[in-house]
C-alpha positions in Angstrom: 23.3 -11.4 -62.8 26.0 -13.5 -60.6 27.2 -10.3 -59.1 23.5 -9.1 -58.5 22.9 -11.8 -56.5 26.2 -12.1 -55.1 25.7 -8.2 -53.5 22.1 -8.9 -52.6 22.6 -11.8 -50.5 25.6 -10.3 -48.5 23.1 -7.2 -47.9 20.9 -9.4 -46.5 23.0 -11.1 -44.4 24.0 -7.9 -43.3 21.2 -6.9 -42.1 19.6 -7.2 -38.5 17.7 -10.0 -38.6 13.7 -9.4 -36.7 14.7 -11.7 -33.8 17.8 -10.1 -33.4 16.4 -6.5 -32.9 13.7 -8.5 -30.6 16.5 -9.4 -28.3 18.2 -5.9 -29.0 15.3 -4.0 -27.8 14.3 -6.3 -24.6 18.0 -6.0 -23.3 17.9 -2.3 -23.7 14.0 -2.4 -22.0 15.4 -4.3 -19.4 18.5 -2.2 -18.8 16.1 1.3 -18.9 14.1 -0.3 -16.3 16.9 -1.8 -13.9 18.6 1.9 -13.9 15.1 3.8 -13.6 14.6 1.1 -10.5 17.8 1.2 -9.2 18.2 5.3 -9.6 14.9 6.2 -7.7 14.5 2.8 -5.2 17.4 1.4 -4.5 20.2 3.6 -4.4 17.6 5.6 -1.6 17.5 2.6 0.5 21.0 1.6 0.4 21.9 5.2 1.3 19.2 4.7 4.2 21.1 1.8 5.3 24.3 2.6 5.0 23.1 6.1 7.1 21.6 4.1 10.1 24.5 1.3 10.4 27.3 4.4 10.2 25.7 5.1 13.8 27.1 1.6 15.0 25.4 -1.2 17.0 25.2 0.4 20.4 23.9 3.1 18.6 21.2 1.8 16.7 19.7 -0.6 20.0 20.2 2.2 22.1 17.7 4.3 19.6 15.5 2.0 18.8 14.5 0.9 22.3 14.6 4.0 23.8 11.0 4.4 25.5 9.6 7.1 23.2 10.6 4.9 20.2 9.3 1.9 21.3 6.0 3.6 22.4 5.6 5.1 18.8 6.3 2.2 16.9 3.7 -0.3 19.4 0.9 3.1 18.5 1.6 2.8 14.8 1.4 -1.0 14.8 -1.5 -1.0 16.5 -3.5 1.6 15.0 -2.1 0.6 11.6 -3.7 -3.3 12.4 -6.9 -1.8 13.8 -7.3 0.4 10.6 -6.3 -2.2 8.4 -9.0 -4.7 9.8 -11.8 -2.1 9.0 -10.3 -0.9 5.4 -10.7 -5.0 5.1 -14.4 -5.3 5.8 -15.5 -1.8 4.8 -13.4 -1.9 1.2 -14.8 -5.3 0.4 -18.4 -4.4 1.1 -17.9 -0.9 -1.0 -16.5 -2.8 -3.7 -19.4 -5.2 -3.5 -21.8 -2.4 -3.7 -20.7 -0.4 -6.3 -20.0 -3.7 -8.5 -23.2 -5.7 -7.4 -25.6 -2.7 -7.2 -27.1 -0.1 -9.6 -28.4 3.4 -7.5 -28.2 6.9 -7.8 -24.7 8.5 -8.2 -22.9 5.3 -8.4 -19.7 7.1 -10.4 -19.8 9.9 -7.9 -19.1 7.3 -5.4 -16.9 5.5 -7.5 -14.8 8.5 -7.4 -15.1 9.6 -4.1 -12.9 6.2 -3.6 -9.7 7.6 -5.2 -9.9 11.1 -3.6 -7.8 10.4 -0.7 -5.0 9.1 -3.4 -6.0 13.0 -5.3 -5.4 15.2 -2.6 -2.2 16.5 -0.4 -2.1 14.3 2.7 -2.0 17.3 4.7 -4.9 18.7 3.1 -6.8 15.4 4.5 -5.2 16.2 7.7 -6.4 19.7 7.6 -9.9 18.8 6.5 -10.2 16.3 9.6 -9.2 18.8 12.3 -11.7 21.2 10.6 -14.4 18.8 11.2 -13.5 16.7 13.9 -11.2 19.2 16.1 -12.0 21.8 18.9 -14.0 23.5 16.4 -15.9 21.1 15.2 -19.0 21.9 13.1 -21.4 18.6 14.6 -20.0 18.3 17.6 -17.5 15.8 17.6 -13.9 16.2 18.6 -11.4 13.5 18.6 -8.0 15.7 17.5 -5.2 15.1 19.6 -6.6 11.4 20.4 -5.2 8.0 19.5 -9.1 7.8 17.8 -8.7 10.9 15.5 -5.1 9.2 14.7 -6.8 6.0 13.9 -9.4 7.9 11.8 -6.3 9.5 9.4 -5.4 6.4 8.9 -8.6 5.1 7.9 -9.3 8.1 5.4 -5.8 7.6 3.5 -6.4 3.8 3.5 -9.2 3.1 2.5 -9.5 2.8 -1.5 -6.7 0.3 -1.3 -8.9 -2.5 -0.5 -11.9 -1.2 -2.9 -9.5 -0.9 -5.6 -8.0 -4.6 -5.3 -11.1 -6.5 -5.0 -13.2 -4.1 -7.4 -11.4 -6.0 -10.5 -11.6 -9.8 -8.8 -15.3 -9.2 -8.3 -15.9 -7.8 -11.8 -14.4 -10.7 -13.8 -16.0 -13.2 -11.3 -18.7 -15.6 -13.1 -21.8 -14.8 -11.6 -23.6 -18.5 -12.6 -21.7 -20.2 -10.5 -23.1 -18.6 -7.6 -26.6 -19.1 -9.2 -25.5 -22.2 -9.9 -25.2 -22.9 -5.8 -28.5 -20.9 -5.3 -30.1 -23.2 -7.3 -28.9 -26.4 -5.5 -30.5 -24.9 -2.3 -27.2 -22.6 -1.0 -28.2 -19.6 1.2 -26.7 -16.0 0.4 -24.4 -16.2 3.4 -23.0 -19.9 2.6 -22.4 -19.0 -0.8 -20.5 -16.0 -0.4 -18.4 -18.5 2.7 -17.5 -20.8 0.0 -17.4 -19.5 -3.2 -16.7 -15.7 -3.3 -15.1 -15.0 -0.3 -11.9 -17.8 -1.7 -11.8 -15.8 -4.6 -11.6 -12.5 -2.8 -9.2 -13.5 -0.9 -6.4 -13.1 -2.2 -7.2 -9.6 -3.4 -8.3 -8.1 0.3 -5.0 -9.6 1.8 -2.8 -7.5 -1.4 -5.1 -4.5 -0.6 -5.2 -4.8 3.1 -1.4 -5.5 3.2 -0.4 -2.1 0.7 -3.0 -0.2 3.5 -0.8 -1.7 6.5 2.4 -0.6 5.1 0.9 3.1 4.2 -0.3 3.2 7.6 2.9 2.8 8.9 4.5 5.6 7.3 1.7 7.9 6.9 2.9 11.3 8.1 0.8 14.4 6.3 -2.5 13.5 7.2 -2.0 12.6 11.4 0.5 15.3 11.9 -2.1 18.0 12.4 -5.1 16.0 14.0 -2.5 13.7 16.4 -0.7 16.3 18.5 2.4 14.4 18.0 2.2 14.1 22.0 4.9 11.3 23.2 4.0 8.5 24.6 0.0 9.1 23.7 -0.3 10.4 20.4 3.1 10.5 19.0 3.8 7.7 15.6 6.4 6.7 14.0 7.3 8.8 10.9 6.2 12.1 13.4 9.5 10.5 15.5 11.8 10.0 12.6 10.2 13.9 11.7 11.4 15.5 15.1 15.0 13.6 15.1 15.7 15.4 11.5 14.4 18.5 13.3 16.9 18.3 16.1 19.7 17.1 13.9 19.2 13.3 14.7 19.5 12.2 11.0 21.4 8.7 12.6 18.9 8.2 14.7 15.9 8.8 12.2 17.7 6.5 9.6 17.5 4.1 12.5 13.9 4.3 12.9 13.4 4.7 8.9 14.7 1.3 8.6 13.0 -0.4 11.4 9.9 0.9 9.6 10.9 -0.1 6.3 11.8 -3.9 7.7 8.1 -4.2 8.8 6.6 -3.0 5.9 8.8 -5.4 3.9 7.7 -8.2 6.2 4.1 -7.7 5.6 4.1 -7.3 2.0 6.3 -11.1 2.3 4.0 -12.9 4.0 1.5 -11.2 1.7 2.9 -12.4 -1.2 3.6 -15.9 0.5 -0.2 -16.5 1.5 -1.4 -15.4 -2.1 1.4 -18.2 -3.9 -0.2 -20.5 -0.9 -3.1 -20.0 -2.2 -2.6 -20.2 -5.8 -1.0 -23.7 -4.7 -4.1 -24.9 -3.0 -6.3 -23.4 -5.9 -4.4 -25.5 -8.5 
């Protein structure tokens, strides 16, 4: 019976204990994840950087404020801020609608939202020079203008404001704001001070992932843009014609001037939302 016991307790001390395999099994979640991150984002990027700095100082200044450059990137910033503004207003009333109101083919609206997510980029592209090109069926032809540039950008951007503030607008407690009815609040100042805080946050995550899509979107404004320089011409249809012509050291220059911007807005993004979570608590 001694020896019984004897065996029985050094098998269970042999034995993983429950929090040991816990720990076992988050380091080995945490290493799958850092590879699977570090194999598909950041290796890409450091190659991208190491790329545009193998051109050398001179090299990179001289590219990136060469007059075509420069006029790309100020279109693209400015198109991409315009764009963003309207995805801000127009996503937050869509995603009040289809939250706040019951009508008539509410889920085929709902899914209307994602298509521009569904579908090839140049298939949206496509689609708008179909309808708003030289050909256009009603009448309207804005290809090969800075406004049928703008409106690309506006298709591919615009569920990523719906689909932040859908959620925060869902969970919200609706008796507060009946609550501030009741005390004599109109529609207008209770949407100022009450939802509008707590929507916030949501439209500046959504409007800042639309920005930095803007930025970069190639497929669906390099059919309807022209790609003409100095007019029509963004930024990733630049870095496309240096590849072309066998620029890659100057497109990995303009790649990363493009990728510092988009980082930049997704900081402060991230920065006003902690603000506000600061302020909030």
């Amino acid at each position: 019976m001694a020896l019984s016991s004897r065996l029985a307790a050094a098998e269970s001390r042999s034995r993983p204990r429950g929090g040991e395999r816990g720990a076992a099994a988050a380091v080995l979640a945490r290493g799958v994840v850092t590879s699977y991150l570090g194999l598909v984002v950041l290796i890409p990027l450091a190659a991208l950087l190491w790329r545009s700095a193998a051109s050398g100082y001179d090299r990179f200044v001289s590219t990136v404020t060469s007059p075509e450059v420069l006029a790309s990137i100020q279109l693209t910033i400015l198109l991409s801020l315009g764009t963003t503004a309207l995805n801000a207003l127009a996503g937050t009333l869509i995603a009040w609608v289809l939250v706040r109101d019951s009508f008539p083919g509410k889920r085929l609206v709902d899914s209307v939202i994602d298509l521009p997510f569904a579908i090839p980029t140049v298939v949206a592209g496509l689609t708008l020079l179909a309808l708003y090109g030289p050909r256009s069926p009603i009448g309207v032809d804005v290809a090969y203008t800075k406004a049928g540039v703008g409106l690309a950008l506006l298709f591919v951007t615009l569920p990523f404001v719906v689909r932040s503030v859908q959620p925060v607008l869902l969970e919200m407690d609706r008796e507060v704001e009946e609550a501030a009815a009741s005390l004599g609040a109109s529609g207008a100042e209770t949407f100022r001070r009450i939802v509008l805080p707590s929507l916030l946050p949501a439209i500046l995550s959504g409007a800042s992932l639309g920005f930095a899509r803007s930025l970069g979107e190639f497929g669906a404004v390099v059919l309807i843009s022209g790609n003409v320089p100095f007019r029509t011409e963004v930024v990733a249809v630049t870095i496309f014609g240096r590849v072309e012509s066998g620029d890659v050291g100057g497109a990995a220059v303009i790649s990363v001037v493009l990728l510092l911007l988009s980082g930049l807005v997704l900081l402060m993004t991230d920065g006003l939302r902690r603000w506000r979570l600061v302020c909030d608590g």
